[in-house]
Structures are given as C-alpha cells and as structure tokens.
C-alpha positions as CSV (number, residue, x, y, z in Angstrom):
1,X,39.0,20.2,-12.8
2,X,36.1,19.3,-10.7
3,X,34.6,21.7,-8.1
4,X,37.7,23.9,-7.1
5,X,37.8,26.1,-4.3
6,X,37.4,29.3,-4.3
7,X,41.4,29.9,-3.8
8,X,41.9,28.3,-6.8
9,X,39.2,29.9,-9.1
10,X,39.8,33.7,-7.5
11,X,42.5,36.5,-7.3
12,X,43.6,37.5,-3.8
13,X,44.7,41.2,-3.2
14,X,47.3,41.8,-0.8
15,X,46.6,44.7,1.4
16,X,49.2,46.8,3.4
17,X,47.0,48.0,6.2
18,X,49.1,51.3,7.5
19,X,48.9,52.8,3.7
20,X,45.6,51.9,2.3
21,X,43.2,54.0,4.0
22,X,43.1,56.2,6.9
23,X,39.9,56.8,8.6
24,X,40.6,58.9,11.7
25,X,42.9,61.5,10.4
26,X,46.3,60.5,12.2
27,X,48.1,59.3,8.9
28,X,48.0,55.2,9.4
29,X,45.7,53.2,7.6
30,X,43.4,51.2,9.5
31,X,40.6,48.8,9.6
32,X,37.7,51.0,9.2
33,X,39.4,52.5,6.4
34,X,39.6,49.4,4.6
35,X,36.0,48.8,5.0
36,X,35.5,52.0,3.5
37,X,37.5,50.9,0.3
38,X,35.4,47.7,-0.3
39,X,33.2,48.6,-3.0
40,X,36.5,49.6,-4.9
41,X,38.2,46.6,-4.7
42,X,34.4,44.7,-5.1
43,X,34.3,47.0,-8.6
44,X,38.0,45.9,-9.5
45,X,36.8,42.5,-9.0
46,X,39.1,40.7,-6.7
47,X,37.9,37.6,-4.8
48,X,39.8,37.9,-1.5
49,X,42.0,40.4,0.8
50,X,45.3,39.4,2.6
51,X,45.9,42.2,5.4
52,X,49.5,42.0,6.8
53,X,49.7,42.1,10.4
54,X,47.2,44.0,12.5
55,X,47.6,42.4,15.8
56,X,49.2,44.6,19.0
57,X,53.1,45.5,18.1
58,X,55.5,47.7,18.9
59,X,56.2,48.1,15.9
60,X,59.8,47.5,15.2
61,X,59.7,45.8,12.5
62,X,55.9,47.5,11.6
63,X,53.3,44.6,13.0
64,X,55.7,41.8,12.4
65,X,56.8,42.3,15.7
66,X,53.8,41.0,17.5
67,X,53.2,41.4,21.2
68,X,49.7,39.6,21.3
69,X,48.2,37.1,18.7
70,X,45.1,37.6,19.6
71,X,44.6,41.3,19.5
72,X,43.8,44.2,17.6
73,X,46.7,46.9,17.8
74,X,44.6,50.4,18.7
75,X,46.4,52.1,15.7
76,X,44.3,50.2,13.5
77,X,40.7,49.8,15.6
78,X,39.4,47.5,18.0
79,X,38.3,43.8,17.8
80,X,34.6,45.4,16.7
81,X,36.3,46.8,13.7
82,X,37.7,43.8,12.8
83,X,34.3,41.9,13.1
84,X,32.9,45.0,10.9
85,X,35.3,44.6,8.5
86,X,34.6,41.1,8.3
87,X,31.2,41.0,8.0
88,X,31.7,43.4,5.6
89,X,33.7,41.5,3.2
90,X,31.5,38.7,3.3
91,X,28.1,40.5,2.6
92,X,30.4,41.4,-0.6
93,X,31.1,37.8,-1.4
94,X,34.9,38.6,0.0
95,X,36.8,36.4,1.9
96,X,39.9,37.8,4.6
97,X,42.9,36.4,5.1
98,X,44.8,37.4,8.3
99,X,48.5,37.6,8.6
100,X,50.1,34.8,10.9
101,X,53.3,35.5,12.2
102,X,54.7,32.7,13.9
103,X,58.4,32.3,13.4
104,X,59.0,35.0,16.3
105,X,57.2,37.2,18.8
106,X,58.1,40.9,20.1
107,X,60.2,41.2,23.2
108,X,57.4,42.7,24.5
109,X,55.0,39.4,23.9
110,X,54.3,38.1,27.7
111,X,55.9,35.1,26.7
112,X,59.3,36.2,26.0
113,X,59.0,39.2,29.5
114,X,58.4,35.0,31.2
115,X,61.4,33.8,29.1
116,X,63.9,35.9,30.1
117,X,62.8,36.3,33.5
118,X,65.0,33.6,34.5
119,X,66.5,30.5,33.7
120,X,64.1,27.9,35.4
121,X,60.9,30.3,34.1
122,X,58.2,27.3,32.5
123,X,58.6,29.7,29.5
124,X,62.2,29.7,29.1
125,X,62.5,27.2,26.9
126,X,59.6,28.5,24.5
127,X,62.2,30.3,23.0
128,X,66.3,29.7,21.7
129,X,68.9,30.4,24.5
130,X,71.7,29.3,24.7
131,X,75.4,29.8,26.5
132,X,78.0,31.4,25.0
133,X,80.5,29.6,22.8
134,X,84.0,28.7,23.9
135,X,85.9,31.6,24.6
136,X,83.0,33.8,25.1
137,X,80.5,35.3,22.3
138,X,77.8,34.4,20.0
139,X,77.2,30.5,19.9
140,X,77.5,30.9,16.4
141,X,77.8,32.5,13.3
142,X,74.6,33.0,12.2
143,X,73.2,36.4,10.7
144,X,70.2,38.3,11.4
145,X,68.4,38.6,8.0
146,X,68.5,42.6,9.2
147,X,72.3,42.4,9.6
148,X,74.6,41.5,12.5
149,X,74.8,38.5,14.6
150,X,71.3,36.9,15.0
151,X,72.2,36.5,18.9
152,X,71.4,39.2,21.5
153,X,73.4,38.8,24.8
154,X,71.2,38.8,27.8
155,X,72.9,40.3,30.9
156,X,70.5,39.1,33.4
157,X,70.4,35.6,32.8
158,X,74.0,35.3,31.4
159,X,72.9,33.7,27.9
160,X,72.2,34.5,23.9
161,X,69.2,34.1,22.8
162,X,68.5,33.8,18.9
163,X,66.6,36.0,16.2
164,X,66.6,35.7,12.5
165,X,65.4,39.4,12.1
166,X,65.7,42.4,15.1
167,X,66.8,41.6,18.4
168,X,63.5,42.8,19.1
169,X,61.9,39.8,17.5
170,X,63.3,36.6,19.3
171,X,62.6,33.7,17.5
172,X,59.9,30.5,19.0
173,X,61.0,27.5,19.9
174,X,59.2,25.0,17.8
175,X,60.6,21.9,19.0
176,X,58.6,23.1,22.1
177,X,55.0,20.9,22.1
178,X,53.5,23.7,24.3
179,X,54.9,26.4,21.8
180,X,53.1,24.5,19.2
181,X,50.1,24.0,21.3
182,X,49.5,27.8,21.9
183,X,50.3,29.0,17.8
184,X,47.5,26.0,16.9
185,X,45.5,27.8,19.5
186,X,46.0,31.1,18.0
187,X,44.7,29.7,14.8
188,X,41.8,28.5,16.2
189,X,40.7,31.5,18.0
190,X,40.9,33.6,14.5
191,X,39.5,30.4,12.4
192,X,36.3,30.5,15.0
193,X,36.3,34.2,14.7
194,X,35.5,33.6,10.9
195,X,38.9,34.7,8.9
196,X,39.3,32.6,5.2
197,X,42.7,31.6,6.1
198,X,46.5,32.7,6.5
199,X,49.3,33.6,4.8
200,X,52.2,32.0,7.2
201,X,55.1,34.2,7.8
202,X,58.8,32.9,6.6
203,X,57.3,29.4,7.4
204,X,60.6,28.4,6.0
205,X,62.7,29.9,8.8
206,X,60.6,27.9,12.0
207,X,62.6,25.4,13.1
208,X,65.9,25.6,13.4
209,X,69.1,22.2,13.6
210,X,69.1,20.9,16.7
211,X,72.7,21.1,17.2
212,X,73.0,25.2,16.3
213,X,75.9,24.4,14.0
214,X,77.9,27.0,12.0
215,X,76.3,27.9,8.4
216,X,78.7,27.3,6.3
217,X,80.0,30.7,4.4
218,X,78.6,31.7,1.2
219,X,81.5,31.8,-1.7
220,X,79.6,33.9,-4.1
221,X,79.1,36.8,-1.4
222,X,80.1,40.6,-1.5
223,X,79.2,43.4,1.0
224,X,77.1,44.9,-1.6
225,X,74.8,42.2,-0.8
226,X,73.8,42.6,2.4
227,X,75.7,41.2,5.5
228,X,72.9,38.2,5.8
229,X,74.3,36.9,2.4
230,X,77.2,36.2,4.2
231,X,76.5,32.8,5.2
232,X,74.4,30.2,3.6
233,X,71.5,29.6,6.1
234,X,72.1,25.7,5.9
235,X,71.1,25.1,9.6
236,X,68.8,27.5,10.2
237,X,66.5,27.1,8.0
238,X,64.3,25.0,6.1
239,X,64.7,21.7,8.6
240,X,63.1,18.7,8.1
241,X,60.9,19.1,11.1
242,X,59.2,22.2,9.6
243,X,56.9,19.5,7.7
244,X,55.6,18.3,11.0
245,X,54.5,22.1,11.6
246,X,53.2,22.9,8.5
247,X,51.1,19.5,8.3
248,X,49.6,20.2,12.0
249,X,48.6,23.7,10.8
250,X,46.5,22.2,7.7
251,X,45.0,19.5,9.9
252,X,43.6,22.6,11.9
253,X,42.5,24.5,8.8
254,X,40.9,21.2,7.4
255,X,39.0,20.8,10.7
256,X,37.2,23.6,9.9
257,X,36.3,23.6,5.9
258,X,38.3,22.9,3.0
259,X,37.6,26.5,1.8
260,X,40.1,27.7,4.7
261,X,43.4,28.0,3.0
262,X,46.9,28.3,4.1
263,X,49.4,30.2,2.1
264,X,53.2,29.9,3.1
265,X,55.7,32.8,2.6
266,X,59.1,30.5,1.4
267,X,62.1,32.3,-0.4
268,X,63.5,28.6,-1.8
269,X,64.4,27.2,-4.8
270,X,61.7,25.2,-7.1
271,X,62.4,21.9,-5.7
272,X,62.3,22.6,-2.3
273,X,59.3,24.8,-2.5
274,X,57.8,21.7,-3.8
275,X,57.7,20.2,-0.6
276,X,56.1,22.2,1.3
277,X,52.7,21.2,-0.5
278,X,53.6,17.9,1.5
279,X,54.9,14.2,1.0
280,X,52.4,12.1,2.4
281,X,50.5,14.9,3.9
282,X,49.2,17.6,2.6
283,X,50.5,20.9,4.4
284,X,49.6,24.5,3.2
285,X,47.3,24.8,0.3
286,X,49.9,27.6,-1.7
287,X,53.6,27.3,-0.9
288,X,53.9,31.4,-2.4
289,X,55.7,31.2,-5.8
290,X,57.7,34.2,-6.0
291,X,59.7,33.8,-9.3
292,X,57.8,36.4,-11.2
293,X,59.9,39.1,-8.9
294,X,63.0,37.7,-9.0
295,X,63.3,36.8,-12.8
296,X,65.1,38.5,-15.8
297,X,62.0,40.2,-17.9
298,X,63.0,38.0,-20.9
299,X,60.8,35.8,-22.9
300,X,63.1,32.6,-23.2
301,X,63.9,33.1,-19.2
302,X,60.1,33.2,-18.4
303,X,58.9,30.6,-20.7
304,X,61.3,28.0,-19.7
305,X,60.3,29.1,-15.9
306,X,56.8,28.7,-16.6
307,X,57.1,25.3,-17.5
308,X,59.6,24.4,-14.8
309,X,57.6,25.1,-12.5
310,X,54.3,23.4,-13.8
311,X,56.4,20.5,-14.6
312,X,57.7,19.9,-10.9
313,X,54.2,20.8,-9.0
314,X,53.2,17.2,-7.3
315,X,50.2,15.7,-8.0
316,X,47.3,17.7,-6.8
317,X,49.6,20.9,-6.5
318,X,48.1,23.9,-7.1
319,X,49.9,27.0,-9.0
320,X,50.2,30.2,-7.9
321,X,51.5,33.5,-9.2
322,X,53.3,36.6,-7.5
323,X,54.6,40.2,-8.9
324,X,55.3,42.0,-5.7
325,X,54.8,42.6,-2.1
326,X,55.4,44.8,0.6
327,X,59.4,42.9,0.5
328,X,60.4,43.4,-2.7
329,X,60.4,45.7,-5.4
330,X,57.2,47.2,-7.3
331,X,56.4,46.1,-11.0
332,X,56.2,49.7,-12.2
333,X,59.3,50.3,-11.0
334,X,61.1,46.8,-12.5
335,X,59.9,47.2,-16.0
336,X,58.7,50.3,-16.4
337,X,54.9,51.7,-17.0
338,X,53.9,50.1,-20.3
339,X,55.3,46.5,-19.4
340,X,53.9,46.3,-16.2
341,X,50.6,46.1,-18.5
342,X,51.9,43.3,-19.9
343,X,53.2,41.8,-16.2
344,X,49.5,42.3,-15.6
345,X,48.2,40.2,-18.2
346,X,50.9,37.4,-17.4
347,X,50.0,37.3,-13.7
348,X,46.5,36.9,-14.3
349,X,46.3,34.6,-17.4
350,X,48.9,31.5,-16.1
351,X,47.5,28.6,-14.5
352,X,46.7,29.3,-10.8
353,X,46.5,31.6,-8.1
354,X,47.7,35.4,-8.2
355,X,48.1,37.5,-5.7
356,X,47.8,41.8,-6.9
357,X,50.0,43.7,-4.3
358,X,48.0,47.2,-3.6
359,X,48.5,50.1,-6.2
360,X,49.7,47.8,-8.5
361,X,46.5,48.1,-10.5
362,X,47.1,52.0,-10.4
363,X,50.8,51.4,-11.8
364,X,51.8,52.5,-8.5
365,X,56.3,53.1,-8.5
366,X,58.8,53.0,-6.1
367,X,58.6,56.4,-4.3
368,X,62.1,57.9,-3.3
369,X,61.9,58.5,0.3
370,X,64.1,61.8,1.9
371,X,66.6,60.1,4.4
372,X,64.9,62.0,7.4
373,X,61.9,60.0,6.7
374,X,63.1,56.7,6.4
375,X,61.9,54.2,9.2
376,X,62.4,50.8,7.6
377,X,64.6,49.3,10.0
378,X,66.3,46.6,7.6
379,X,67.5,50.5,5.7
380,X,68.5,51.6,9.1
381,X,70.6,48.8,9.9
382,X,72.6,48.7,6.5
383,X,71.8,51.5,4.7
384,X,72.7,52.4,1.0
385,X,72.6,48.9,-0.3
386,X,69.3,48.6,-1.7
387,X,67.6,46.9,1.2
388,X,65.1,49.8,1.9
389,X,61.0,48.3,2.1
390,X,59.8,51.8,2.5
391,X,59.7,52.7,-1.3
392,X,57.1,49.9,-1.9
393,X,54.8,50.9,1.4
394,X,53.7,54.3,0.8
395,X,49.9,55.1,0.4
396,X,47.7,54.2,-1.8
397,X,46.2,57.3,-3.8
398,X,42.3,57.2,-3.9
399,X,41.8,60.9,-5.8
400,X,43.1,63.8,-6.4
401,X,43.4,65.6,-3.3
402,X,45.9,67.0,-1.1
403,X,46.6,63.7,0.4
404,X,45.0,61.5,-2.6
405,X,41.9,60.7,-0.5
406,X,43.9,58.5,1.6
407,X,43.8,60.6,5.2
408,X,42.7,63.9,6.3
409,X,46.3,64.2,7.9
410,X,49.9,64.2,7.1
411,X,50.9,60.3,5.6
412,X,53.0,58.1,7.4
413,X,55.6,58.1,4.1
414,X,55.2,60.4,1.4
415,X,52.6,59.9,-1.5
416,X,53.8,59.3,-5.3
417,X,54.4,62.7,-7.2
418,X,52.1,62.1,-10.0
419,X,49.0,61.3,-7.0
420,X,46.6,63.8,-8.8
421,X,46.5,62.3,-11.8
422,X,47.7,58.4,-10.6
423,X,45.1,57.9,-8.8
424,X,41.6,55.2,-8.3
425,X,39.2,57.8,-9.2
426,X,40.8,59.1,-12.4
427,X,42.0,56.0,-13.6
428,X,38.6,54.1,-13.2
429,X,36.9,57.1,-15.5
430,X,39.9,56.1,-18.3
431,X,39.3,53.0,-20.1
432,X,42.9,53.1,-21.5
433,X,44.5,53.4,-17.4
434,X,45.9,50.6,-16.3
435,X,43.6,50.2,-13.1
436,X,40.7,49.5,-16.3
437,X,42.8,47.0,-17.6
438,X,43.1,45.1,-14.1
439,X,39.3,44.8,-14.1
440,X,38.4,44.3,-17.4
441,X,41.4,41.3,-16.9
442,X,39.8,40.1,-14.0
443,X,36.3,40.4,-15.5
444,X,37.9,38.2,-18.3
445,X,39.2,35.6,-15.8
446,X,36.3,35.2,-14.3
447,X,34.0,34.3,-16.8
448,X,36.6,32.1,-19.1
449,X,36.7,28.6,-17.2
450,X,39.7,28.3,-19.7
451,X,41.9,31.1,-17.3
452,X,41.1,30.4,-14.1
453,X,41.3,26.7,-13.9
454,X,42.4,25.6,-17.3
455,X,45.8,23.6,-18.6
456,X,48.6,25.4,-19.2
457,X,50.0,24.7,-22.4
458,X,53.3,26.6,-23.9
459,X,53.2,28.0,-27.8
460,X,56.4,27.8,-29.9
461,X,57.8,31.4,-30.5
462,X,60.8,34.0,-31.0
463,X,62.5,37.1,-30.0
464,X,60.5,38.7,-27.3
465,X,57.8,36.9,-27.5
466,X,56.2,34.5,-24.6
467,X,52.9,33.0,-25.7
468,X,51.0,30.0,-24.5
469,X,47.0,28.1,-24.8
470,X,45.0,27.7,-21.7
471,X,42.6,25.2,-22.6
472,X,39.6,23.8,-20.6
473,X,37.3,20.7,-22.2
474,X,36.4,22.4,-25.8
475,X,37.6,26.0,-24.5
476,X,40.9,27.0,-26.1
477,X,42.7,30.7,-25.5
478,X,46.0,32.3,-26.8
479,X,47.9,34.5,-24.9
480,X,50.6,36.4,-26.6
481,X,52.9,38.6,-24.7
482,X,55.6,41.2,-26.4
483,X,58.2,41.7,-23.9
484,X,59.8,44.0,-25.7
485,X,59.9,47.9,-26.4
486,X,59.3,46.6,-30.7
487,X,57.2,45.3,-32.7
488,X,57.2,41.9,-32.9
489,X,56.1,39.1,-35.5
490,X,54.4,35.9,-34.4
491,X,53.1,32.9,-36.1
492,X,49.3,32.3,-35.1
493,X,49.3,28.4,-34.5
494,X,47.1,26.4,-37.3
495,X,44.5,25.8,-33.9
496,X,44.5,29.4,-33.2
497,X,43.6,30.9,-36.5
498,X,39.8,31.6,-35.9
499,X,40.2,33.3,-32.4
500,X,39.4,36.7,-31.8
501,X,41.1,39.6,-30.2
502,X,39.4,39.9,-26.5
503,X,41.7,42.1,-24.5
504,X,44.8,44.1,-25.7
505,X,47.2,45.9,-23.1
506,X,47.4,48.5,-25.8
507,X,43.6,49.1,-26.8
508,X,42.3,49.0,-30.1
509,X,44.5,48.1,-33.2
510,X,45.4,45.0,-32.3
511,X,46.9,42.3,-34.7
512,X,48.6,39.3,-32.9
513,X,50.4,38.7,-36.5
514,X,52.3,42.1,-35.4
515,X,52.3,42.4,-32.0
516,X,53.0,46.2,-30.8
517,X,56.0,47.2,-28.9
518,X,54.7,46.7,-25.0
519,X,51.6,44.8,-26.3
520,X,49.8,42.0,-24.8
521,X,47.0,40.2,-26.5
522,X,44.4,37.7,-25.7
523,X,42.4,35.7,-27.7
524,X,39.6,33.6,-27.5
C-alpha cells in the first residue's frame, strides 16, 4: 500500500466527553478535562480522539439533541477550550474528530422555534410535517427508535411532524437544498476551525421516501425487543438519495485535505454498508463496521465474518474494526475479563481501522445503575428490556480515589465497584493489566508495517481457534486466537514455523502448539 493516511495507518479512541474527566468539580466531564488526560492516551499510544457531541443541547437525548452546531455547550467549556484542546492534541501528534449530528436538531434549535412557528415560516419546510392521515392520527406507522409513534402532533399549526428518536429531536429535511446548504456550512466552519474530521451520526436514517409510506411490519418481532422492532424501517431509512448527501459531504472534506476523514455511523447489513464507500463517488472514508459487537464469540462465526467482509469491500475500500461504543454493550461485560484480552488483540491485529471505546483498555464492565439514577431516556421510555445506554457511560476511573481521579464532586452515574484497584494508574504500573496490553498492542501495531496496512490472509484451523497471516512485501505475522475457556492445539503452518512469540494476552509461557485457555498469541 502506497502512502496511506493517517486514518488508515492509526487507532482512533472514542471519547465520551461527560465521563472522561471532570475539571471543575460539578461531576460532568468536559473539555479541559480531556486536555488534562492527553499524555495518557499519548502514553497508551492512540493516533486520534473522536468526542461525541459537545455542541449547546438540552440534553434530552445527552448532546445528540443539538440546539446550535456551531457552539460549545457551557457544561463542557467555551469555544477557547475547545481551541486549547485542539492545539493540544496536535502539539502531541493527535488528531480530533468532532461529532456531527445531522439527521435531527433539538426543538430548541432556532430553526425548528422558525418551523413551527407557522405554516408559511421560510423554515417550515426545513423539517417533515405533514397532515394527519385519513380519519385523523399519525400519517403513518412509523416508530420512534425510542419507542412510540415517530410523529408528535403539533396543536398550533394543526400538523405531525416526524422524529426517528425523542419528540424532542425532529428530524431535517434533507430533500431541502437550503437544509443542505446550512449542515455543509456547519462543516466548514468546524473543518476551518482545524478538527481531523467527523464521525456522521445515523447517516443511514437522513433521508426519508418521498411518499411517507407505511413500513411494512416485521414478522420475526416480539415485545421483548423493543417496540421500534416492530416495523421494518423500509421507507425511512437508508434511501437512495442519502448517496447524494454523503457524496456532497466528502467533496467538502476533500476540499480541504485528504487527511480529513469522514466516518459514518450505519447499523446495515454487509452489502448495503458497502455502499456507502460510494458507486461512482467516493462518499465517507469508513462506513463504521460494527459486526464485532453484534456477533456470536465463536471462532467458525468470526472467521467466516472476517473474510465476508474483506471479500465484499469495493475496490479501494478501506477496513475498519469496532468492539463497543457508548450504544451498545461493553466487551468486558460480553465475554468476560480474560477474553476481552483476546477481543483486544483481534481488534487491533485485522486489517484496517479500529476504534477503542474509553475504559475498554482498563477492562472497564457494565456498571448496574439503581433505578433512581437512571436518566437514559431510551430506559425511560421502555424500561426492563435491555435497552438501557447508561451501564456503558459511567466514568472513567483514573486512580484510586474516592471518585477515581475522575472529579472532585459527586459523578454524573456511579463509578465501577472495583475503581481502586481498576483503574489507569494501577494498571499502567502492572505489566500483566490489560491497560499494558493495549499499549504494548498498539506499540506492536505501530511499528509492524505487516498490522497496520498489511493483507489479510485467513489460516486453516479447529475448535476454538481463529487464526490468520497479515503479510506486507517480505513481512509475514501469525495471529492465533483461543476463543475458548481450554487449551487448545493448533498446527503452526509449514511458513510459520520459524516465527517467534511477540505478544501473548496471557504473558510468558507461551506455546502457539498449545494455546492456553483465553490465550492470544502473535508471532513474528
């Protein structure tokens, strides 16, 4: 591969700004705290940060609400902050990637207060109103990903308008050329403000059929699901016209440097993700890959994923890789403490881009959160069914004390129980902690032109076992993975036999005849 970007060569680390540091003592993280925390993640040896949305919200839906897109909400600092932090990052050789939100706005955006000040308002169309159908109610049957109808009745001007999450998030209207316009133009003002690039919010759910027809119901549901499930979102979304979008973004990025980068946030299957790269156009640079979370931990599953995947990525495509974010749930938690070792090494030893969620590379759980402090509204809206984001947002634990170094007051959600030992401080003093692995993974990565932009090439084997070569010109490296909780034989390959042991998930005693029960091996 000749002269790859750095979003191809690096690791980006996803950062949930409200838990990751507090600076002022009022139990939010925010932006001065994470340029506080720079050095750490410059000593785990990541390449970028991604910081979910910062910009002025109510917070309904915790910053994904956003009320102005060019702003920087007071609970996290002021626009000086932000050029700190920024500066920060890249006297550190860091690059920042902003959160861009631009499926929906807040109901308290000045846009939508225009919208639905009246029907002949110029803004009225910048969003989706529309009457009520025959008979009276919603115009259809679509679902709010939160639950209940995604159309909110408004009394004033006598129609629906639509939103795919909280009534308190009505969705754009991206047909609209002036809607367009203004998100380009919101891109801009952060692109000349110096940010790396974007991860693009639900870019999947922008643009919506034309017509508003009914989704057509979803045979395999049950309520245990959640009541979204209920319908198949046919109609509204992934649309054709989405493409037009997502190609007008990159042109904007491009304009700039090829080292800006787009990321796309798109829950669809293989083939359709596909797309998204572009047909004829390029459009964002990583359509996000999330199969690593939703996958059975089994070697056969994985292994025939692996190569699924690399098989259907278009020509030029690049790969990228994804255990977690602040969605879904944590690694620890999905496969337990000593696999999540080996979830480390897989993440960071296929072929392309991963992206660490924070506390991940302190084995950071799920935390149980008392019902009195819930405040995830997609729990509030349907709760008991699993649905709950607050488990996988709570703060990360910096040392041992009383609030694990992460504020000075009382934290937004509770800290893990095991904080004073599960912590960055104690675990970067442990060669054998997981947060040691991370970096001495990452310190591997980066130095092996054979991981970070090598083939990908899949290794015959058995049981629990998922191995495969990454090979770059004469550089050749074997990664075996035991997904199991026993030891496990494996057949070096003839091409293999002379490589050495470089990193185990399990420390020293490695033999990759015999793998160890939770044992992870690469060799080189």
């Amino acid at each position: 591969m000749s002269d790859p970007q750095w979003w191809q060569r690096g690791v980006i680390y996803q950062i949930y700004p409200r838990s990751f540091q507090d600076s002022n003592g009022d139990g939010i993280g925010d932006l001065k705290g994470i340029e506080a925390r720079l050095d750490a993640l410059v000593a785990l040896g990541i390449d970028a940060i991604w910081v979910s949305p910062i910009f002025p919200s109510p917070m309904a839906d915790f910053g994904y609400d956003v009320a102005d897109y060019c702003g920087i909400d007071s609970r996290f600092g002021t626009m000086d902050d932000f050029d700190s932090l920024l500066a920060a990052c890249h006297a550190r050789g860091l690059k920042l990637l902003l959160d861009f939100v631009p499926n929906h706005t807040s109901d308290q955006h000045p846009w939508f207060a225009e919208s639905r000040a009246s029907r002949d308002n110029p803004k009225r169309d910048w969003y989706l109103w529309r009457d009520p159908a025959p008979g009276g109610g919603p115009p259809n049957n679509w679902i709010s990903d939160f639950g209940g109808s995604a159309w909110e009745w408004d009394e004033a001007t006598g129609q629906f308008y639509y939103h795919a999450f909280l009534k308190e998030q009505p969705d754009l209207n991206w047909r609209n050329p002036e809607v367009v316009e203004a998100m380009l133009g919101v891109l801009r003002f952060w692109l000349d403000r110096g940010v790396d690039g974007f991860r693009i919010d639900v870019l999947w759910h922008m643009v919506k059929h034309a017509d508003f027809p009914d989704n057509p119901p979803n045979p395999a549901w049950t309520p245990a699901m959640g009541e979204m499930f209920r319908v198949l979102q046919l109609h509204s979304t992934d649309q054709p016209e989405v493409h037009g979008i997502a190609r007008d973004m990159r042109r904007v990025a491009d304009g700039y440097s090829p080292e800006r980068v787009l990321i796309g946030e798109i829950y669809l299957p293989v083939e359709r993700l596909m797309d998204y790269y572009g047909r004829g156009a390029p459009e964002v640079h990583l359509p996000f890959n999330f199969q690593l979370i939703e996958a059975p931990w089994k070697a056969e599953t994985l292994a025939r994923l692996i190569a699924d995947y690399e098989a259907a990525l278009p020509p030029g495509g690049w790969p990228n890789w994804v255990l977690g974010n602040h969605d879904r749930p944590r690694a620890a938690s999905r496969f337990g403490p000593e696999q999540a070792r080996v979830a480390a090494m897989l993440l960071l030893t296929l072929r392309g881009t991963p992206t660490i969620y924070y506390g991940d590379e302190i084995g950071l759980a799920e935390v149980p959160i008392p019902a009195e402090r819930v405040v995830d509204p997609r729990e509030l809206n349907e709760p008991g069914k699993g649905l709950n984001r607050d488990p996988v947002r709570t703060p990360m634990a910096w040392d041992d004390g009383d609030t694990a170094g992460f504020t000075r007051g009382e934290p937004w959600l509770p800290l893990h129980d095991d904080w004073r030992t599960r912590n960055v401080a104690a675990q970067r003093g442990d060669p054998g902690s997981i947060w040691s692995l991370y970096r001495d993974l990452l310190a591997l990565r980066r130095e092996r032109a054979a991981l970070h932009v090598g083939d990908w090439l899949p290794v015959e084997c058995a049981g629990d076992i998922l191995a495969y070569a990454r090979r770059h010109g004469d550089e050749r490296m074997l990664v075996v993975l035991n997904l199991g909780d026993r030891p496990q034989p494996f057949a070096i390959p003839e091409w293999a036999g002379e490589l050495a042991v470089l990193l185990s998930t399990r420390g020293a005693g490695a033999d990759p005849a015999l793998l160890r029960a939770d044992e992870g091996l690469i060799l080189g």
